[in-house]
C-alpha positions in Angstrom: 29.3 3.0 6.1 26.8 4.2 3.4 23.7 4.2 3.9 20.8 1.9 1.8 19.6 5.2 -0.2 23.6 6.3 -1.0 23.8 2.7 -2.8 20.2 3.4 -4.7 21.7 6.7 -5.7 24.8 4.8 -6.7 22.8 2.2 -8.9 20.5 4.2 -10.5 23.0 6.7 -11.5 25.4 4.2 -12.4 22.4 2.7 -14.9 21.8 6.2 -16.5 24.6 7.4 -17.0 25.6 3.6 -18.5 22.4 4.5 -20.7 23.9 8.1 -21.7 27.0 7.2 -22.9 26.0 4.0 -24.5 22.8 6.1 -26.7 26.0 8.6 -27.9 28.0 6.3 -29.0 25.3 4.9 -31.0 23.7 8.5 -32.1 27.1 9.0 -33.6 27.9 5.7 -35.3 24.6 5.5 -36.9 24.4 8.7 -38.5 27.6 9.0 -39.8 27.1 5.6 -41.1 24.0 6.6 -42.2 25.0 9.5 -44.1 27.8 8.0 -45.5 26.2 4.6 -46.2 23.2 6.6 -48.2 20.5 4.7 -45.6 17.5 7.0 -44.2 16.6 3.9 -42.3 19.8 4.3 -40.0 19.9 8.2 -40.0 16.4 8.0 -38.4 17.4 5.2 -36.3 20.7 7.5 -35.4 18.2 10.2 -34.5 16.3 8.0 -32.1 19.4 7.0 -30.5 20.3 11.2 -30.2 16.8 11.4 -28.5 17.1 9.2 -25.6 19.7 11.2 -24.3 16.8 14.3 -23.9 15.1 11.3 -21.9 18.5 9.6 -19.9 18.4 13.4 -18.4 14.6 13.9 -17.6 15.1 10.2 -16.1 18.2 11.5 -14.0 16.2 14.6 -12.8 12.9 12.4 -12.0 15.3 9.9 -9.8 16.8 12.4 -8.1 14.1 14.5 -7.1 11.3 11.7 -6.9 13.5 9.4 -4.4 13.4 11.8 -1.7 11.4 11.5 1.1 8.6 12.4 2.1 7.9 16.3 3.8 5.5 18.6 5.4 4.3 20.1 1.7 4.6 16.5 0.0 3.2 14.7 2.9 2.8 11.3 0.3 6.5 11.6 -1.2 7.6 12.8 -4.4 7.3 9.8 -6.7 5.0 11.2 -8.7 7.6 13.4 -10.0 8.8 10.2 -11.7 5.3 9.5 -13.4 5.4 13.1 -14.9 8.7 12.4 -16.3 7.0 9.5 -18.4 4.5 11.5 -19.5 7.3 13.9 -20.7 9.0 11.0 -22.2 6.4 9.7 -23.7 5.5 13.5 -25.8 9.5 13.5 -26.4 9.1 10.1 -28.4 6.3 11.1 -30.1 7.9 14.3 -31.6 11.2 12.6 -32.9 9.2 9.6 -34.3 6.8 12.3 -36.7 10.4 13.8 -37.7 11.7 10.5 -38.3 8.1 9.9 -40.7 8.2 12.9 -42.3 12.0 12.4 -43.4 10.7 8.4 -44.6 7.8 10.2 -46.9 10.1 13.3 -47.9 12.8 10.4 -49.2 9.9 8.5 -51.0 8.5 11.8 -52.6 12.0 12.5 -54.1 12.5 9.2 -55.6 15.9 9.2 -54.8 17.6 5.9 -55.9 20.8 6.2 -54.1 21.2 2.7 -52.6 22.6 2.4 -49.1 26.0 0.3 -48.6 27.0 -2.8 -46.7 28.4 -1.8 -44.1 25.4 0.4 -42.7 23.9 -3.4 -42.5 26.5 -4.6 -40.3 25.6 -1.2 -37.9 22.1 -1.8 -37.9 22.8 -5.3 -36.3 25.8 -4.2 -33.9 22.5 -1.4 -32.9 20.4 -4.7 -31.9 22.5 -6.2 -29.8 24.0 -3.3 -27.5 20.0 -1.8 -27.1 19.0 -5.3 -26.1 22.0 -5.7 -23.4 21.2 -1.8 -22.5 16.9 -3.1 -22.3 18.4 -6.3 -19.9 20.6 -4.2 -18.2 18.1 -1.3 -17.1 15.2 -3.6 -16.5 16.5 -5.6 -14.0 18.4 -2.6 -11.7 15.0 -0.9 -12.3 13.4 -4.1 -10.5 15.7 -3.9 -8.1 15.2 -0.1 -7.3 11.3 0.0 -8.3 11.7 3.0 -10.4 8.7 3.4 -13.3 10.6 5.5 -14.7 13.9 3.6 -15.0 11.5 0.6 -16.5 10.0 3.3 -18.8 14.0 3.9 -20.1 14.3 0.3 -20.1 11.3 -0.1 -22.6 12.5 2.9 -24.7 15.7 1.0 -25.4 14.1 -2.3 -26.4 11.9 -0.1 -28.5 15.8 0.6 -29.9 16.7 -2.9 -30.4 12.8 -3.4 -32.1 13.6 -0.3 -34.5 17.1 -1.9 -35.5 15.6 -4.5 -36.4 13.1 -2.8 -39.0 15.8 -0.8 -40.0 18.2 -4.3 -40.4 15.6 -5.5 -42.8 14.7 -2.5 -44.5 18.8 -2.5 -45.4 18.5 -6.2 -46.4 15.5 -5.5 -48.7 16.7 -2.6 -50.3 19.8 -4.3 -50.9 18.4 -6.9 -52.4 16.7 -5.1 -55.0 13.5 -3.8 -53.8 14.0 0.0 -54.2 12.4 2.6 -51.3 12.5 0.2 -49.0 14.9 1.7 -46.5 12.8 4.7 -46.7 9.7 2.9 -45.8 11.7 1.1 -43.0 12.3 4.5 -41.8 8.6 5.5 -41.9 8.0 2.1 -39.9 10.1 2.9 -37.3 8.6 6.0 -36.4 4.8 4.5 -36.2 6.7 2.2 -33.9 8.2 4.8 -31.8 4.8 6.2 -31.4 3.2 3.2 -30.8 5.3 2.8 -27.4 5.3 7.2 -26.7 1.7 6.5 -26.6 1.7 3.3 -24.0 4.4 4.8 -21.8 1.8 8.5 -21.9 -1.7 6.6 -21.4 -0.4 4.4 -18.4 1.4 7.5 -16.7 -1.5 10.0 -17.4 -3.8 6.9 -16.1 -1.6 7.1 -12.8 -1.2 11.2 -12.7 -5.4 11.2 -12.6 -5.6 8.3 -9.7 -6.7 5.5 -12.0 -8.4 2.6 -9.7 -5.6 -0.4 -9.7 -6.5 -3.6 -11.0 -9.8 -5.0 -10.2 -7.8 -8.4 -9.7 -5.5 -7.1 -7.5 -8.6 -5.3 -5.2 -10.3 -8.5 -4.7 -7.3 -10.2 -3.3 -6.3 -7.4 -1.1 -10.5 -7.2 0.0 -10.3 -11.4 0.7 -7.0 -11.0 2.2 -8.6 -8.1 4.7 -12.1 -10.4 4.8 -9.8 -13.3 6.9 -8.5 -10.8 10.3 -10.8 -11.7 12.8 -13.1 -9.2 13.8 -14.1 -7.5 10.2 -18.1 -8.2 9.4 -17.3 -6.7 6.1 -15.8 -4.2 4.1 -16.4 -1.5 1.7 -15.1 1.4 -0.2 -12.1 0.0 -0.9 -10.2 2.3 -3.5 -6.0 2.0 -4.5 -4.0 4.6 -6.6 -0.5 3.9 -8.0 2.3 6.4 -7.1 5.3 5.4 -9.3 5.5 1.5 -8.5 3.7 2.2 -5.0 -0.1 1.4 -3.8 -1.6 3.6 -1.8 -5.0 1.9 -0.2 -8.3 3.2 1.9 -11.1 0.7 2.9 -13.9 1.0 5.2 -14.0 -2.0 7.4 -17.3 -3.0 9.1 -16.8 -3.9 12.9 -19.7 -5.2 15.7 -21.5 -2.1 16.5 -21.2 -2.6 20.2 -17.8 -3.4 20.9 -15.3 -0.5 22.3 -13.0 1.9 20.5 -9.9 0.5 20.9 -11.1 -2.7 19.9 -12.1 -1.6 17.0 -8.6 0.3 16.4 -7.0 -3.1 17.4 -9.3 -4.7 14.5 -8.0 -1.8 12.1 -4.6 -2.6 12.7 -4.3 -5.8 12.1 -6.0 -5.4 8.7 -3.3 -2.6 7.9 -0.7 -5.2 9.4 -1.7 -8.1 7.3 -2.0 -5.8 3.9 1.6 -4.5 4.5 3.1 -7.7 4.8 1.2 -9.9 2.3 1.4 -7.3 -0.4 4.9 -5.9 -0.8 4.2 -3.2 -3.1 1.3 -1.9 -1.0 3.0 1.1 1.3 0.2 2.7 3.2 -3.1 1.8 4.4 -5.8 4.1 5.7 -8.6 2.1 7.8 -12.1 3.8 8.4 -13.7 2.0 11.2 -17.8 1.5 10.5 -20.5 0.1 12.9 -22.5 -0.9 9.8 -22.7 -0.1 6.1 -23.0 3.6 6.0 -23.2 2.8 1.6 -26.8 2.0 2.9 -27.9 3.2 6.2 -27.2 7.4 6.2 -27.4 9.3 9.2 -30.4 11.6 9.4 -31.4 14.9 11.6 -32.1 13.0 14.3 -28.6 12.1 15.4 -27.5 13.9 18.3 -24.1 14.3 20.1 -23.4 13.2 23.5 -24.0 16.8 25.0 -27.2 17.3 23.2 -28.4 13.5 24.2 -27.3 14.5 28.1 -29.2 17.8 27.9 -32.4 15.9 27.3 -31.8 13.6 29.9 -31.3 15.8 32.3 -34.6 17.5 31.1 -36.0 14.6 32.7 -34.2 14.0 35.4 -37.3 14.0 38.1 -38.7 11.4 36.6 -35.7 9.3 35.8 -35.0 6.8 39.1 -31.3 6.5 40.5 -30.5 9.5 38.1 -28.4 10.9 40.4 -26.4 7.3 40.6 -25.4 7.3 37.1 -21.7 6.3 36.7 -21.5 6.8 32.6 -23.5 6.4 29.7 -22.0 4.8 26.1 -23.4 5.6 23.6 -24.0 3.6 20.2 -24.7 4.8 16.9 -26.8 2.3 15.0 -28.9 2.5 12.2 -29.4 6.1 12.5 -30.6 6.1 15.7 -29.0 5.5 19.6 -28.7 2.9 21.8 -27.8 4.2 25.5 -25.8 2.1 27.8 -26.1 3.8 31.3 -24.4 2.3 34.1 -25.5 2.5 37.5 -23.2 3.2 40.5 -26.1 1.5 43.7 -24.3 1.9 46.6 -27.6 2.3 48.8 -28.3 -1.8 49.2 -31.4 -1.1 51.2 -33.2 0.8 47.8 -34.3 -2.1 45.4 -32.5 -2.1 42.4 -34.1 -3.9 39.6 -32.3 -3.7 36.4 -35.3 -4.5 34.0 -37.9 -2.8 35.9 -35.4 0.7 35.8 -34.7 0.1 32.2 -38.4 0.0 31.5 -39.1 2.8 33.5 -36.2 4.9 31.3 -37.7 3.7 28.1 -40.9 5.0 29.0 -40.4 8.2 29.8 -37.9 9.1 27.2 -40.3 7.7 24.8 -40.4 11.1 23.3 -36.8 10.8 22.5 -37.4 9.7 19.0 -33.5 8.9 18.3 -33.4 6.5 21.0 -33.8 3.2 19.9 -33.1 1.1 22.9 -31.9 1.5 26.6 -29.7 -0.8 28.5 -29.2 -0.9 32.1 -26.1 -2.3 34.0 -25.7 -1.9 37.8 -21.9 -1.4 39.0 
């Protein structure tokens, strides 16, 4: 039985390659119709048709190559292979649409006041419908695959059917008497051409840098992480695009005194709830805060657990039931540490009182300037 990425392979071939053969046949009916018709309007519009065949390949290449899966050197997959093939696109586009100008202002600068025929009228329309069936056709497998890059071919044959139609009514003009139009048609569709090159290049360059997604789109994910039980608050929430993926990080503000794996739990039910709400959202990286660290920075007085047992134990004559202690927790809080030191009193005879110890610690680590509190729990 094939597998579910053998029939994405099969579609999205099957749609470029439908794209390839369909852009030839119209390269070649609309020059030579062109040509023989005397309209520069449908040459150029021929040429643009010869063009997207450069682009049908780079498309092929990017699907095949940006579809694979992820590895050790691409750990976040390859789609952004398909994102540089819009870019490519988008400079392709741009260099047949100055040609196809050029050629416009060359046929002005001439005068030449060969009219075109009827027929090339008639090939200009046949142009709109098949690049407007090709635009539907491409669009909605590229839906269904979530390719950019197959929704980027899909635009650049609308942008077909849209130059047709200038060319149609550059035809109709011209053949109605109003001379040079076809050549200005020509020069129209170019600027249009350029006009979409230059879209298709400034959203794919946009996504190549990391562009932040939409603001929208960030405040609904940050209300959507806002309702998991558990989350004080959030910050630092960023999202890049890869192709038609998001890729999301977020700090998530927790109770500064509840355990790890609590907070892990609280993590993954954010990551949980993002994933299923928001389909295009593919991975989620949680940071776990105690409090806004945007505001409260750690300074030189934060020590690590071995540093913060070394004092202790500097003090250790002085410290009652020292030698009882079972384990100590320690809290990070606004830049300083809380110590939770549990007490393992087997000796019932020796009084134990939990506020009188606790006061006796706080006193005599009171040199302990990163300590902010003590708390004192008997097992």
């Amino acid at each position: 039985m094939p597998s579910r990425s053998d029939d994405i392979s099969k579609l999205t071939n099957k749609t470029i390659i439908t794209g390839a053969v369909t852009n030839v046949f119209l390269a070649v009916v609309k020059i030579v119709s062109g040509v023989l018709g005397n309209s520069h309007a449908l040459i150029a519009d021929g040429i643009h048709s010869s063009s997207d065949l450069i682009t049908d390949g780079i498309v092929y290449v990017a699907a095949r190559f940006g579809q694979q899966d992820a590895d050790q050197e691409h750990p976040y997959g390859h789609k952004k292979i398909e994102t540089l093939a819009v870019t490519i696109i988008s400079c392709c586009l741009i260099l047949v649409a100055l040609g196809i100008i050029h050629n416009g202002a060359v046929a002005l600068a001439v005068k030449e006041k060969e009219m075109p025929q009827s027929p090339v009228l008639l090939i200009s329309i046949l142009s709109i419908i098949i690049n407007e069936w090709l635009y539907r056709y491409t669009a909605i497998n590229a839906r269904i695959l979530k390719m950019e890059v197959l929704m980027a071919n899909a635009w650049h044959h609308r942008s077909d059917a849209a130059s047709s139609v200038v060319v149609t009514l550059g035809i109709l003009g011209t053949l109605l008497g109003f001379e040079y139009l076809d050549a200005i048609a020509a020069m129209v569709v170019g600027l249009m051409i350029i006009k979409i090159a230059m879209q298709l290049g400034w959203f794919s360059l946009k996504e190549l840098i990391d562009t932040s997604i939409e603001k929208e789109l960030l405040d609904k994910i940050a209300e959507c992480m806002l309702g998991v039980e558990g989350v004080v608050s959030i910050h630092q929430l960023r999202g890049r695009s890869m192709s038609r993926d998001i890729l999301l990080d977020c700090h998530i503000i927790v109770e500064p005194y509840i355990s790890v794996s609590e907070g892990h739990y609280i993590g993954q039910q954010v990551k949980l709830r993002i994933l299923r709400k928001f389909a295009e959202i593919v991975d989620v990286t949680i940071h776990i805060d105690p409090e806004d660290d945007e505001f409260v920075k750690n300074s030189n007085n934060i020590k690590s657990r071995s540093t913060i047992l070394a004092d202790l134990s500097k003090y250790s004559v002085d410290l009652p039931f020292y030698n009882n202690i079972n384990k100590i927790i320690l809290h990070y809080v606004d830049s300083k540490i809380v110590l939770d030191i549990y007490f393992k009193h087997e000796d019932p005879t020796k009084e134990f009182i939990i506020d009188k110890v606790s006061e006796d610690y706080l006193t005599v680590l009171s040199d302990l300037v990163y300590i902010k509190n003590i708390n004192i729990y008997s097992m």
